[in-house]
GUGUZA-386849 format. One line per 8 residues: number of its first residue (from 1); their letters; for each residue x, y, z of N, C-alpha, C, O. Coordinates in steps of 0.05 Angstrom, whole numbers. Atoms other than C-alpha are relative to their C-alpha. Example, Ala and Ser with C-alpha at 12.3 -4.5 7.8 and 13.67 -1.06 7.14 Angstrom:
# residues 2
1 = as = 18,-24,0,246,-90,156,18,24,0,39,24,13  -16,-24,-1,273,-21,143,-15,22,14,-5,44,18 $
This chain:
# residues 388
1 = xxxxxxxx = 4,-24,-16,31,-723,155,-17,-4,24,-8,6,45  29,13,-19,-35,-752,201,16,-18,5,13,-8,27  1,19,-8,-5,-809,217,6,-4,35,5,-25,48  6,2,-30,-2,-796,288,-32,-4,15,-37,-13,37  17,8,-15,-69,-797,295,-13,-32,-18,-16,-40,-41  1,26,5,-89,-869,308,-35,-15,-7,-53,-17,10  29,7,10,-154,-896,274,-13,-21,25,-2,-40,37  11,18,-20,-204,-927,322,-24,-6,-13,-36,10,-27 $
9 = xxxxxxxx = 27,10,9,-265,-971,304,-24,-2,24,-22,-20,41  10,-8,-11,-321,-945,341,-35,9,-6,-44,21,-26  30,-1,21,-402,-948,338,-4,36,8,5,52,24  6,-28,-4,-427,-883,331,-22,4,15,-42,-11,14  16,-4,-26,-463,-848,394,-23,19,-19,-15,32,-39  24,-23,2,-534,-807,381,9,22,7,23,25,27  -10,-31,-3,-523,-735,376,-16,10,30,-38,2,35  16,-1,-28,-544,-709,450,-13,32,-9,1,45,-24 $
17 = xxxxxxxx = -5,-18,16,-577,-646,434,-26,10,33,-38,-6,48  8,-12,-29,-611,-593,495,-32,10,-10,-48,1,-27  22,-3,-4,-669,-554,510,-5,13,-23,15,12,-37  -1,-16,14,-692,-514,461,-1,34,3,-14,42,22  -15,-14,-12,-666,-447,460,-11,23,-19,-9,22,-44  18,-20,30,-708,-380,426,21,12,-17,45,12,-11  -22,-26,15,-672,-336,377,-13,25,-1,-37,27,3  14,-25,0,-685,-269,370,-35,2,-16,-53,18,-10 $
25 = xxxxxxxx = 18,-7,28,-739,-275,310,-19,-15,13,-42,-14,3  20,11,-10,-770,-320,362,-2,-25,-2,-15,-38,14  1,30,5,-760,-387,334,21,-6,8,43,5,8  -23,19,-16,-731,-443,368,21,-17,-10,17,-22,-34  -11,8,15,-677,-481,354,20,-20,16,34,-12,35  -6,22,-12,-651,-548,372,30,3,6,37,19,-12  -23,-11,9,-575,-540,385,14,-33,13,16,-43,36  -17,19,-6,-535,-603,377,31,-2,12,50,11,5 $
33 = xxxxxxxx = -27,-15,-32,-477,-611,440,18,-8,-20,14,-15,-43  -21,-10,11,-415,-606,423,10,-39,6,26,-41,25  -12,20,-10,-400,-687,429,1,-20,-34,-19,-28,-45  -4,17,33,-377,-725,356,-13,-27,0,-12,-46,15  1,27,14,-401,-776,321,-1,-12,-17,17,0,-29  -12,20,17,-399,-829,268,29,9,-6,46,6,12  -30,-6,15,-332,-803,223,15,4,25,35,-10,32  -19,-7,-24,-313,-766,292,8,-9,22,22,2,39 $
41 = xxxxxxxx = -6,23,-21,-310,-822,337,-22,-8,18,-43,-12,6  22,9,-14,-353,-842,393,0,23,30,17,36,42  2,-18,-27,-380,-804,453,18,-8,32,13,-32,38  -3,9,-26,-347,-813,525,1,26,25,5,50,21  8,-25,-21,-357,-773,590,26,22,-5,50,20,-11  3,-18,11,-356,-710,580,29,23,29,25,26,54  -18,-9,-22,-289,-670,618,-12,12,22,-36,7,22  20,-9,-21,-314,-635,682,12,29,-5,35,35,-11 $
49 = xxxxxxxx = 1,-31,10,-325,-558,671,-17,15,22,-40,6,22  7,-20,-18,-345,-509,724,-35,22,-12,-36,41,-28  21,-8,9,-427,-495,721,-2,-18,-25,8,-9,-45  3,9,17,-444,-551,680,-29,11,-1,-43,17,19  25,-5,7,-504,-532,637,-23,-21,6,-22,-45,-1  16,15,-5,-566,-556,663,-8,-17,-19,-1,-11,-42  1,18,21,-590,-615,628,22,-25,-13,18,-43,-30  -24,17,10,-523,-649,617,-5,12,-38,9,1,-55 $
57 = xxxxxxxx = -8,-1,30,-536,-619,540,20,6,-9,36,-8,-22  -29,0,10,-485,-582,530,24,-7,4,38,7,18  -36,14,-23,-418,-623,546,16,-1,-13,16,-15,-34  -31,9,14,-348,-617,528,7,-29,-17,0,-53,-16  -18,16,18,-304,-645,477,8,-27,15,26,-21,30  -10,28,0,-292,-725,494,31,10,2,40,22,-17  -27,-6,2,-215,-715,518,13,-34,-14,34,-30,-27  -12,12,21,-197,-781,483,9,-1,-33,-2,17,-46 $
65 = xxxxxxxx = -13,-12,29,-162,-784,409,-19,-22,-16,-17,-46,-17  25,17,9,-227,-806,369,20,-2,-30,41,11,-35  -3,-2,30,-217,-827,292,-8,27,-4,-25,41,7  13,-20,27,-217,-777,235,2,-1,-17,23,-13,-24  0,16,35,-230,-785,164,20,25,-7,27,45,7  -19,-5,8,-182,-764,118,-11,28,-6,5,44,5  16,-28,-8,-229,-694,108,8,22,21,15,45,18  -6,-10,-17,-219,-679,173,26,9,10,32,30,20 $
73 = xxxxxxxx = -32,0,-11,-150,-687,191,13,28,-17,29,44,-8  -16,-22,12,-138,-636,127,-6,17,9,3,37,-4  10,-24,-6,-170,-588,164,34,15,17,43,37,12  -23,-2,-17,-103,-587,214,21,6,-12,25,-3,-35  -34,10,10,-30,-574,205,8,-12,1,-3,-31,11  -22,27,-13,26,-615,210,-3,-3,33,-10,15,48  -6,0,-29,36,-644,278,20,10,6,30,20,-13  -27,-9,-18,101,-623,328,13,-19,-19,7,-42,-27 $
81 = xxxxxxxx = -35,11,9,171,-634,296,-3,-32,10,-19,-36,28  -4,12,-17,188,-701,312,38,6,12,50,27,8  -30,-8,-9,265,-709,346,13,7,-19,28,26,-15  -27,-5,17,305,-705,291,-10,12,-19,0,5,-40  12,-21,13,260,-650,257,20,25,12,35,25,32  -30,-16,-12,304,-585,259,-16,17,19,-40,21,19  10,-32,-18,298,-525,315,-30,17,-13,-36,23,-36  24,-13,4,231,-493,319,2,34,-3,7,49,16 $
89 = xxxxxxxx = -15,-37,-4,245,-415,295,-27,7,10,-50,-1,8  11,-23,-15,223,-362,336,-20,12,-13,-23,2,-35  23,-16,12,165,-315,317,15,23,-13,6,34,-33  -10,-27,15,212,-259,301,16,-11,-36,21,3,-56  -14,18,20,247,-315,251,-18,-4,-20,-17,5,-43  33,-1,17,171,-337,226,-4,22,-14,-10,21,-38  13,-29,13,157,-259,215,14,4,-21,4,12,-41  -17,-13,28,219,-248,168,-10,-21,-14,-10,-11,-36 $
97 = xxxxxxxx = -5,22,20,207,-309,132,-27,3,-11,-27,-3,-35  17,-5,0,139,-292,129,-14,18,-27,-31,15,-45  8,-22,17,139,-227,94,27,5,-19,35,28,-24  -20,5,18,197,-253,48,-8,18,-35,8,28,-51  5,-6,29,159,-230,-17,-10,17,2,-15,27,-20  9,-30,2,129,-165,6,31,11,-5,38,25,-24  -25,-9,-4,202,-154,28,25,7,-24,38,28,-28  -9,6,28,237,-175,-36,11,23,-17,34,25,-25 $
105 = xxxxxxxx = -10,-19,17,230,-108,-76,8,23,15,19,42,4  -3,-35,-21,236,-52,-14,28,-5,4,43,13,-3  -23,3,-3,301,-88,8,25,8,-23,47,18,-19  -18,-5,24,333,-83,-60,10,38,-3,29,48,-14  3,-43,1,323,8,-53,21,3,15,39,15,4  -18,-15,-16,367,17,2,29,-7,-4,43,-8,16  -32,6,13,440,0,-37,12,14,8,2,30,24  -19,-26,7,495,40,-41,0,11,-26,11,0,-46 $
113 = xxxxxxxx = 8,-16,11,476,88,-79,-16,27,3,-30,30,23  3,-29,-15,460,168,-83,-24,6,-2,-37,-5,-20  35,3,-5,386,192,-61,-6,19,-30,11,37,-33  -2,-15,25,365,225,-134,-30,3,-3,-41,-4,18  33,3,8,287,232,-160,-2,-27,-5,-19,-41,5  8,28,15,294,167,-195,-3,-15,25,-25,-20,33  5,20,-24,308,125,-132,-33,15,17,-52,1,24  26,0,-10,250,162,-103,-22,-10,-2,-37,-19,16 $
121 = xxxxxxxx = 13,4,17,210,149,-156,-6,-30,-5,-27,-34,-18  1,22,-5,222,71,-147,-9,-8,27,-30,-20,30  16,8,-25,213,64,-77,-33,19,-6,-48,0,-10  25,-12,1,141,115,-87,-17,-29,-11,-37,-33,2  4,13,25,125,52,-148,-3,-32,14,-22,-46,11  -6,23,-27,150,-9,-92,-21,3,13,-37,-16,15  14,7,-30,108,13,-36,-34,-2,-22,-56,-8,-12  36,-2,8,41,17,-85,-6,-21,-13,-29,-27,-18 $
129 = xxxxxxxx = 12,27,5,50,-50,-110,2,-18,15,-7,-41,11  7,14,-24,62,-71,-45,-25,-5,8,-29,-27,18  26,-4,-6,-13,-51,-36,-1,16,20,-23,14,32  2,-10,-20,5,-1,18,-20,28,-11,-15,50,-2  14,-19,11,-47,43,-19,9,33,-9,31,44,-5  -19,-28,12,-41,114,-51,5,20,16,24,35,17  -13,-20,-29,-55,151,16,28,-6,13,47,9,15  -28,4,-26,-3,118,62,21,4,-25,42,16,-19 $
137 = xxxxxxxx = -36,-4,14,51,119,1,-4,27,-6,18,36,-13  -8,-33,7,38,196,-14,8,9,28,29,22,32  -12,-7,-29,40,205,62,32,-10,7,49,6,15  -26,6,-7,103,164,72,23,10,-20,46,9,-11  -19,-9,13,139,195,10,-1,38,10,19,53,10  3,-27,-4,116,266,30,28,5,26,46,21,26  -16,-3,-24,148,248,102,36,-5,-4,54,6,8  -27,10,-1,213,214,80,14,25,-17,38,25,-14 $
145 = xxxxxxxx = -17,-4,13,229,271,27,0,29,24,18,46,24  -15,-20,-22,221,321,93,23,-3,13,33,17,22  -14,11,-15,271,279,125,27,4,-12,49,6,-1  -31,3,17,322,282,66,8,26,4,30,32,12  -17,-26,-2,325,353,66,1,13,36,14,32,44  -5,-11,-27,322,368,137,23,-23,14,36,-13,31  -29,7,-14,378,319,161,25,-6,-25,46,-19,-27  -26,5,25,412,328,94,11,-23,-7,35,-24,-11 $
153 = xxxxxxxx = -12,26,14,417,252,70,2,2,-23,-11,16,-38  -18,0,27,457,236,15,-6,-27,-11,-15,-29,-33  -7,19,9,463,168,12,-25,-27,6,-32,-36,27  26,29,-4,405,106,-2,5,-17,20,-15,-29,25  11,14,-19,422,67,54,-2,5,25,-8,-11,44  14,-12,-29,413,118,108,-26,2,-2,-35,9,20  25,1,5,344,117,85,-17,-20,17,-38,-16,29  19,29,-17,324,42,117,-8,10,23,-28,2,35 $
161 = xxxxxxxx = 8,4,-32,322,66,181,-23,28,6,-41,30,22  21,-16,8,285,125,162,-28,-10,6,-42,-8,26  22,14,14,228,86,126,-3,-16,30,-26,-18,39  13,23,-20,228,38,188,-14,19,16,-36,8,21  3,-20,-21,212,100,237,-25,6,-12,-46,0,-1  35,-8,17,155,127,184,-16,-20,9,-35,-18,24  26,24,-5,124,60,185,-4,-5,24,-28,-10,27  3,13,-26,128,40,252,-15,31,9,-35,27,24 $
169 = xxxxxxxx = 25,-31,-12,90,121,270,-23,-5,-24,-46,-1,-18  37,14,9,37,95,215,-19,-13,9,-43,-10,13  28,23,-15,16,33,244,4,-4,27,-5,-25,36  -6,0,-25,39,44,310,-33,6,15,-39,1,38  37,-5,-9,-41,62,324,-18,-35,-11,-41,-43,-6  14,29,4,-61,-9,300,6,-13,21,-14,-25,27  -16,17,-17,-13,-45,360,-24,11,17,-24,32,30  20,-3,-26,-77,-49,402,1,-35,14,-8,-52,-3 $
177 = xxxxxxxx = -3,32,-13,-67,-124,446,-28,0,5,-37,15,23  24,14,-18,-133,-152,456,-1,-2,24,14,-21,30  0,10,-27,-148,-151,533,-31,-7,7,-51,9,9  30,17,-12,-207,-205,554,-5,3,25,-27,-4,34  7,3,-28,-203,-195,622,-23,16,23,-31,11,46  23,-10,-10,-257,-142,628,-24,-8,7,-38,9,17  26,15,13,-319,-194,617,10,-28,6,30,-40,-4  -1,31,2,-327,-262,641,-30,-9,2,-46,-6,20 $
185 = xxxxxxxx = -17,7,20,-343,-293,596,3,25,-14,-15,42,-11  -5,-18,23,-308,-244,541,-11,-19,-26,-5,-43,-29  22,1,29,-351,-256,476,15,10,-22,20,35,-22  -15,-3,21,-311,-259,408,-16,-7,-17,-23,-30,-15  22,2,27,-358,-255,346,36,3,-22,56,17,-20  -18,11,20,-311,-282,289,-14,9,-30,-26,-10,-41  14,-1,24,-339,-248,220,31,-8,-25,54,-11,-16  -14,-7,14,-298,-253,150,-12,-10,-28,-35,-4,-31 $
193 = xxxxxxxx = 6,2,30,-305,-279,74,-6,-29,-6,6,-39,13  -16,28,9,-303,-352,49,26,-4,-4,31,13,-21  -23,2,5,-235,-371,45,24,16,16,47,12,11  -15,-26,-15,-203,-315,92,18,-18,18,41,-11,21  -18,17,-16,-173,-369,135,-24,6,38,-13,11,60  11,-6,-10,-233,-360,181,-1,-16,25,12,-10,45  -8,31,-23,-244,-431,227,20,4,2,23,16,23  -26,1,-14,-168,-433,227,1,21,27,3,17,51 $
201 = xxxxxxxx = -7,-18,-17,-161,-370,255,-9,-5,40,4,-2,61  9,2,-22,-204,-384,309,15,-21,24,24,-17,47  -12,27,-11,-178,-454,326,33,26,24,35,32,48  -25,-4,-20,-101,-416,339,-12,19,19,0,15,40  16,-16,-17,-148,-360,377,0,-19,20,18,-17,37  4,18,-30,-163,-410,428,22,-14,12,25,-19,36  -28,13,-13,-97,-444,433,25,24,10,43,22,27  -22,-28,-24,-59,-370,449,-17,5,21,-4,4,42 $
209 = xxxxxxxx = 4,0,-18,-108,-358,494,-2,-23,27,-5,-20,51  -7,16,-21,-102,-419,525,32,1,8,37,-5,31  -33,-2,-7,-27,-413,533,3,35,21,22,48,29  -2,-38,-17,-44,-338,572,-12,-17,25,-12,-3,46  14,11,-22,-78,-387,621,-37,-1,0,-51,-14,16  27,4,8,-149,-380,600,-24,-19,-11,-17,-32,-31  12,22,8,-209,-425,588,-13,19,-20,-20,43,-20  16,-1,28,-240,-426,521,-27,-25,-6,-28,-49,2 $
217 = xxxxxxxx = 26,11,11,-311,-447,488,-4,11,-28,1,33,-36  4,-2,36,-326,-450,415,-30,1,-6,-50,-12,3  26,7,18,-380,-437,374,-6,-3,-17,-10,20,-24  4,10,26,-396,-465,310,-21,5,-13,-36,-13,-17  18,-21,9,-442,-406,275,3,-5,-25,-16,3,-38  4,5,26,-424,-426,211,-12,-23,-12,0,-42,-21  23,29,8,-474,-476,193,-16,-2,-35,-32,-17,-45  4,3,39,-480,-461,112,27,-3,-9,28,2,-33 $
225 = xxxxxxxx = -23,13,9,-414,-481,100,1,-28,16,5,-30,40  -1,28,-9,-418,-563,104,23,-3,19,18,-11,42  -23,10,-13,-345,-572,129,12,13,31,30,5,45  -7,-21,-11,-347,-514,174,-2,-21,23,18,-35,27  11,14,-26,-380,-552,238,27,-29,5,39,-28,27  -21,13,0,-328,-606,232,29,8,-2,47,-7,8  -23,-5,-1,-270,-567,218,5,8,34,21,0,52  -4,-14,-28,-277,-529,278,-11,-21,34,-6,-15,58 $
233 = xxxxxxxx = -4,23,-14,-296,-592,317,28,-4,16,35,0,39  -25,11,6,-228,-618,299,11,15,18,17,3,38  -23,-31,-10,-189,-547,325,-7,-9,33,9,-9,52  3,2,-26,-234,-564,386,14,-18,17,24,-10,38  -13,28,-5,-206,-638,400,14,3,4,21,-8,25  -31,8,0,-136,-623,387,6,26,21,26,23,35  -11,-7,-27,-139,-560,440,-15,-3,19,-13,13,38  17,19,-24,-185,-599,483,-17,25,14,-10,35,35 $
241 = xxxxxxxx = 16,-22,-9,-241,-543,489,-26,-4,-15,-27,-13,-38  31,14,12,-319,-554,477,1,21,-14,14,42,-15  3,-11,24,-344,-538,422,-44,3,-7,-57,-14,-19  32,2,11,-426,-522,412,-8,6,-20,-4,30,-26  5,1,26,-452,-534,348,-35,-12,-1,-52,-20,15  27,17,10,-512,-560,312,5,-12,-33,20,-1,-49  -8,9,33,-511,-601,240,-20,20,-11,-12,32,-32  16,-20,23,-567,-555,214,-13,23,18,-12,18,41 $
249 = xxxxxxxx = 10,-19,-26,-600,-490,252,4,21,-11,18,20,-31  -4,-29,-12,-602,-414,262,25,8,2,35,7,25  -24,3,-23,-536,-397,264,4,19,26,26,20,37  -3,-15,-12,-556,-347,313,-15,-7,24,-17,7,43  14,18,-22,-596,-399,356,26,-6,5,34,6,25  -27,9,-7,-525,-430,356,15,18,16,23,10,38  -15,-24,-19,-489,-361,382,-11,8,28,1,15,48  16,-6,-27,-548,-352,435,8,-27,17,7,-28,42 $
257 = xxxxxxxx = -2,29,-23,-532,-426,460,32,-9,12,39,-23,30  -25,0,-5,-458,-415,453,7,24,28,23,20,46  -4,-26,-34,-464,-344,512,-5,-22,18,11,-34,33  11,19,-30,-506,-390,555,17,-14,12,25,-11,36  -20,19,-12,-458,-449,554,21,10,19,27,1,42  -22,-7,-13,-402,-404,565,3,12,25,24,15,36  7,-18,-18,-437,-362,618,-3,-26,31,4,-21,54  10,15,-21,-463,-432,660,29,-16,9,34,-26,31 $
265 = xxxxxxxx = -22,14,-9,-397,-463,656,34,21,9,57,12,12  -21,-20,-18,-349,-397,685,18,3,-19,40,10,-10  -21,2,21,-312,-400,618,14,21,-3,-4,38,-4  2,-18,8,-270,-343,604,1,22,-22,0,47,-24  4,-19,23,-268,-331,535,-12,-14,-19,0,-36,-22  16,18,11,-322,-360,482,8,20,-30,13,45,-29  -2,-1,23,-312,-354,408,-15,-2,-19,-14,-25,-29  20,16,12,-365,-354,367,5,4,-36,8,27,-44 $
273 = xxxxxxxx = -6,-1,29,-353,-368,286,-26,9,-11,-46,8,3  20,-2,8,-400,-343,231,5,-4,-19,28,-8,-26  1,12,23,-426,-356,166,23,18,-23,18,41,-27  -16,-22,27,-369,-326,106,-22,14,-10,-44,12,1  8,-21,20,-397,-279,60,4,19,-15,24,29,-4  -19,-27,21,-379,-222,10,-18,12,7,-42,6,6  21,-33,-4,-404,-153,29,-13,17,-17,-21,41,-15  22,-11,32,-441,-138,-34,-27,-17,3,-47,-11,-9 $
281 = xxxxxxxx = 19,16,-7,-485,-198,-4,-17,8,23,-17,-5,44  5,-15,-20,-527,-145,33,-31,-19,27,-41,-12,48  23,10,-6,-586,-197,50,20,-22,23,12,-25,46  -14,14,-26,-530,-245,91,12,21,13,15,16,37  -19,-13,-22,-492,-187,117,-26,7,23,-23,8,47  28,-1,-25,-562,-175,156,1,-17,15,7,-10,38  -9,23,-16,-557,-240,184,20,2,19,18,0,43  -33,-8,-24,-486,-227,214,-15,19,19,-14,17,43 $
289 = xxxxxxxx = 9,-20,-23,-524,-169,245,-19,-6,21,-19,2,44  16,23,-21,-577,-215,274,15,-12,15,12,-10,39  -17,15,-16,-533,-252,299,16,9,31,16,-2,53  -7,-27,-14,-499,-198,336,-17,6,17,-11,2,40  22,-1,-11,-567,-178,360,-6,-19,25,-12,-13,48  14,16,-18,-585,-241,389,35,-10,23,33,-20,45  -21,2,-24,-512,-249,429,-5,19,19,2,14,42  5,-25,-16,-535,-182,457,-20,-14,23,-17,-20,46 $
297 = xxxxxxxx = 15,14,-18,-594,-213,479,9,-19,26,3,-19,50  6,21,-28,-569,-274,510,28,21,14,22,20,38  -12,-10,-23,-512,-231,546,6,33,-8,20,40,-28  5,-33,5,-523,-147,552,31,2,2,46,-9,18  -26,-8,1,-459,-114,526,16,-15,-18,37,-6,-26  -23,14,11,-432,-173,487,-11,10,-32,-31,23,-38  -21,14,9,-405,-186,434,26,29,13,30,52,5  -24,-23,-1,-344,-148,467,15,-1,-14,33,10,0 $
305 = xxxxxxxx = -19,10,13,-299,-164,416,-21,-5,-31,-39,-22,-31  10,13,24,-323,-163,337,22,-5,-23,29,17,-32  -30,5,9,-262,-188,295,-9,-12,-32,-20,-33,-36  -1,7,28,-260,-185,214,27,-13,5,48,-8,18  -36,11,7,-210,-238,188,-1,7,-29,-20,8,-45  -3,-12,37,-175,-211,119,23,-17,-8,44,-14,3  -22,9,13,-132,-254,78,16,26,-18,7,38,-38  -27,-12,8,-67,-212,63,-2,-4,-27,0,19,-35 $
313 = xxxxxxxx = -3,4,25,-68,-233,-10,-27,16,-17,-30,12,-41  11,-12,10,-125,-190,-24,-3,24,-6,-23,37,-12  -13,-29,-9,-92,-130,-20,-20,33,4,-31,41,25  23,-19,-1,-134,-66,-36,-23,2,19,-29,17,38  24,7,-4,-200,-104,-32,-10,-4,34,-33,-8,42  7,-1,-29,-190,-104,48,-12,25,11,-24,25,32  12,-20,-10,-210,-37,55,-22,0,-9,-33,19,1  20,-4,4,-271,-47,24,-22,-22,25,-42,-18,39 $
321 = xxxxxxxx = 15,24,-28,-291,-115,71,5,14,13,-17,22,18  2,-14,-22,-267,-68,127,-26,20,2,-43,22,19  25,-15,-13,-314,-21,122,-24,-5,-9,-40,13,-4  24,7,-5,-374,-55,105,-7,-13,16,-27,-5,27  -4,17,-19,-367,-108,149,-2,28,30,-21,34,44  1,-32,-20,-356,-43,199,-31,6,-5,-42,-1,16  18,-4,3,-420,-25,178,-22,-10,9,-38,2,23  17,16,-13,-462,-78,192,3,-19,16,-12,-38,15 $
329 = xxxxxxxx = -3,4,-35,-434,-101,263,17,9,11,22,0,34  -9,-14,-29,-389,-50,288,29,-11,0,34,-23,21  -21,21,-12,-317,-81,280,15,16,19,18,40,20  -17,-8,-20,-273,-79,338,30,8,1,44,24,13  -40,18,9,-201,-112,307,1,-11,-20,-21,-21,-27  -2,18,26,-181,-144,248,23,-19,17,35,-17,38  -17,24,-6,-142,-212,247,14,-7,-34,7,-25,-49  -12,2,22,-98,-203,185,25,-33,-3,48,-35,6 $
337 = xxxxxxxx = -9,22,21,-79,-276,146,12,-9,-19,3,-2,-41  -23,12,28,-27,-311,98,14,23,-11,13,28,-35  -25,-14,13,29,-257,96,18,-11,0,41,0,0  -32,12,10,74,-310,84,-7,-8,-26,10,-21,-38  -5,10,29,45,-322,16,-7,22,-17,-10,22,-41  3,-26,28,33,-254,-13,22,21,5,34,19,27  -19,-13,3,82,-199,-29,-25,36,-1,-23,58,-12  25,-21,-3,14,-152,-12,0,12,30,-19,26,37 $
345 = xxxxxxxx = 11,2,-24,29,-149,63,3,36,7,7,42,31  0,-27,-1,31,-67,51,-19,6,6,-19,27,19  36,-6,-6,-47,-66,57,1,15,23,-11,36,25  2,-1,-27,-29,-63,132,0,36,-2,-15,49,13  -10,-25,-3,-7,7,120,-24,22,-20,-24,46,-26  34,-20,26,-77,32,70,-20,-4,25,-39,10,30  26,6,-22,-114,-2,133,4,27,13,-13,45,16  -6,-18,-20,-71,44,177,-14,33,-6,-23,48,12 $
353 = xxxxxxxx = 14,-29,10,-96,111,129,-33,3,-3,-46,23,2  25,1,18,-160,92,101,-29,-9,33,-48,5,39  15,13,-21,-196,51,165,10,-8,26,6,-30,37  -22,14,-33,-147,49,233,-10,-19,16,-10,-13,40  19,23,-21,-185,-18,262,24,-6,13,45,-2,1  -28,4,-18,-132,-38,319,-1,-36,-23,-20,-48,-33  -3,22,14,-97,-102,282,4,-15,20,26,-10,31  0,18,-30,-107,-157,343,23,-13,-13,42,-7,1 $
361 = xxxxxxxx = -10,24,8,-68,-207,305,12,-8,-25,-5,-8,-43  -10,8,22,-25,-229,250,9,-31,-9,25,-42,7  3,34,12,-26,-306,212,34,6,-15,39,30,-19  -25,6,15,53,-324,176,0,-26,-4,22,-38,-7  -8,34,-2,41,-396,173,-30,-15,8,-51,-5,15  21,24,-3,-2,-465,181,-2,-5,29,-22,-11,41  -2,13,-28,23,-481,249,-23,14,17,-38,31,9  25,1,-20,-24,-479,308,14,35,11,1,56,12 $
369 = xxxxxxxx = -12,-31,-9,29,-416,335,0,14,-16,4,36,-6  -2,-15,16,28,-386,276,-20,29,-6,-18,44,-26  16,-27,-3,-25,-328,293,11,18,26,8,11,49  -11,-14,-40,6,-278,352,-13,30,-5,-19,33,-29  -9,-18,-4,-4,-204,369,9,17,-14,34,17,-14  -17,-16,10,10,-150,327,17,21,9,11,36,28  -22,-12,-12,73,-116,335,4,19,-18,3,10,-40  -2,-18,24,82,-48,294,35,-2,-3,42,-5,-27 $
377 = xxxxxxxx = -16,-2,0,153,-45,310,22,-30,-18,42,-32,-33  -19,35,10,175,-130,295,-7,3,-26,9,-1,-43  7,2,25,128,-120,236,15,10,-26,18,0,-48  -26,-25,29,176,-60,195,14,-17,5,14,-34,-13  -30,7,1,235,-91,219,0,-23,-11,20,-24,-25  1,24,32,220,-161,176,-9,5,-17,-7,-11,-36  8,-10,23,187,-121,130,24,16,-12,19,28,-32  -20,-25,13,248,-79,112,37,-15,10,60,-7,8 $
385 = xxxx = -35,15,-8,308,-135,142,11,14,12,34,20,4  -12,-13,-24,324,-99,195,11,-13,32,-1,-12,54  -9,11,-28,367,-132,248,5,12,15,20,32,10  -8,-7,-21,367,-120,320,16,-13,11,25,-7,32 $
């Protein structure tokens, strides 16, 4: 799978590391630049970036293809198809394939067959082990059985198009597009869980916005997870965008050194990751709020952008990370994850009742494209096999 990237033998450079930089609480904190070494290869001049930070500390990602240990590399997906790999499907292709196993039992309702209590009574039973919670499925059965008797349907598979219309006026209030262009730099605080698909997320974050034409800067805030600082290295390398980090620190010395960078070098959109945690963990969720705090500091107004990521396979339990997490920094957007491996991707529609956070973004896959834009309308229609 790695074998494109080509191992190099290489001494390892001294970590270059800047001025020291306060944090809110007052203490300083060394912040090591964003330039790899031993496992991650060797240092070489640093790309040229608009307002380089004084000091030469903080400097871009090395654009050469350094070694990476076998650790690292798993952090990545596959590489590009090669030639005789088949056609790359579309995102609308990704999406059905995606939400194959939410899909599974809703598709099976709309047969030929006559609309009766029982069929009701199955789809009502479908959508709640979908996880679309008990509000949105009493609301959407309330609405669909106005529908039966006011256009007098008879028959289960005039219903699909129904049900697509309901859903798509549920979460049609989530379809909010992220727009960065108010704020340069725009400031993205990255919160979510262990395991949420959190670094990834970010990584394809920076590679759609680079494909909109935009410069990106990373921050590497999660500094109690070992692998974290390296994973998100990696993400940096392969879309050739600095990355400021430190091996040990504050991670909120790290977020204050990540504005600056992004502020001295004209960047226009900086990313900053933070530590996981479960929201019952009220002594780290303070932290996240520090954190928060001290981005304020180093730039008034930021974080414009505060983005929970939720793995999809947790179904319910997202409304509860939404609103604590809400609680203690304010979320802006969610970045909902791995609805191509759960048959849970109904949540979307308990978020839509319970906590309406605009949904920036939806994950179906490993690939680097595999995060885009949520669409309320593309979303029913692979959720329910609906060809246009």
């Amino acid at each position: 799978m790695f074998g494109l990237f080509k191992r190099k033998k290489t001494e390892p450079a001294p970590a270059v590391t800047s001025p020291q930089e306060t944090a809110e609480d007052g203490t300083s904190a060394e912040a090591t630049l964003d330039v790899p070494a031993d496992g991650l290869g060797h240092e070489t001049a640093a790309m040229p970036t608009p307002g380089q930070v004084e000091g030469g500390a903080n400097r871009a990602l090395p654009q050469s293809e350094p070694s990476r240990t076998e650790a690292q590399t798993a952090a990545l997906p596959d590489e590009a198809p090669t030639e005789s790999a088949p056609r790359k499907r579309s995102w609308a292709e990704r999406l059905k394939a995606g939400l194959a196993r939410t899909r599974q039992n809703l598709s099976g309702l709309f047969g030929r067959r006559r609309i009766d209590e029982e069929l009701l009574e199955e789809i009502e039973t479908t959508l709640l082990l979908a996880d679309c919670g008990v509000e949105a499925t009493q609301w959407l059965m309330d609405a669909l059985r106005r529908r039966i008797k006011k256009d007098g349907l008879t028959d289960a598979e005039q219903l699909r198009d129904v049900m697509a219309e309901l859903l798509t006026e549920l979460l049609l209030p989530l379809q909010q597009p992220l727009q960065v262009e108010a704020h340069q730099p725009f400031i993205i605080m990255v919160t979510g869980v262990n395991g949420a698909g959190k670094t990834t997320s970010i990584g394809k974050l920076a590679k759609y916005f680079q494909s909109q034409g935009k410069t990106v800067l990373l921050g590497a805030g999660d500094t109690f997870r070992a692998a974290a600082r390296e994973q998100l290295v990696v993400w940096g390398e392969r879309n050739g965008v600095p990355v400021i980090a430190q091996e040990h620190g504050d991670p909120a010395a790290v977020a204050f050194d990540a504005v600056q960078a992004a502020k001295a070098r004209g960047v226009d959109v900086a990313i900053i990751d933070t530590a996981g945690r479960l929201p019952t963990q009220l002594h780290l969720m303070e932290e996240i709020a520090k954190v928060r705090r001290v981005i304020a500091k180093a730039e008034p107004g930021a974080p414009h952008e505060v983005l929970l990521v939720l793995d999809a396979n947790i179904g319910q339990n997202a409304i509860t990370q939404v609103e604590a997490f809400d609680k203690a920094v304010g979320l802006t957007g969610l970045v909902l994850t791995k609805l191509d491996g759960t048959a849970k991707g109904g949540v979307i529609a308990a978020i839509a009742r319970r906590c309406p956070k605009p949904v920036r973004f939806i994950g179906v896959g490993e690939g680097i494209d595999d995060l885009r834009p949520f669409s309320a309308r593309e979303f029913v229609e692979a959720l329910l096999g609906i060809e246009r």
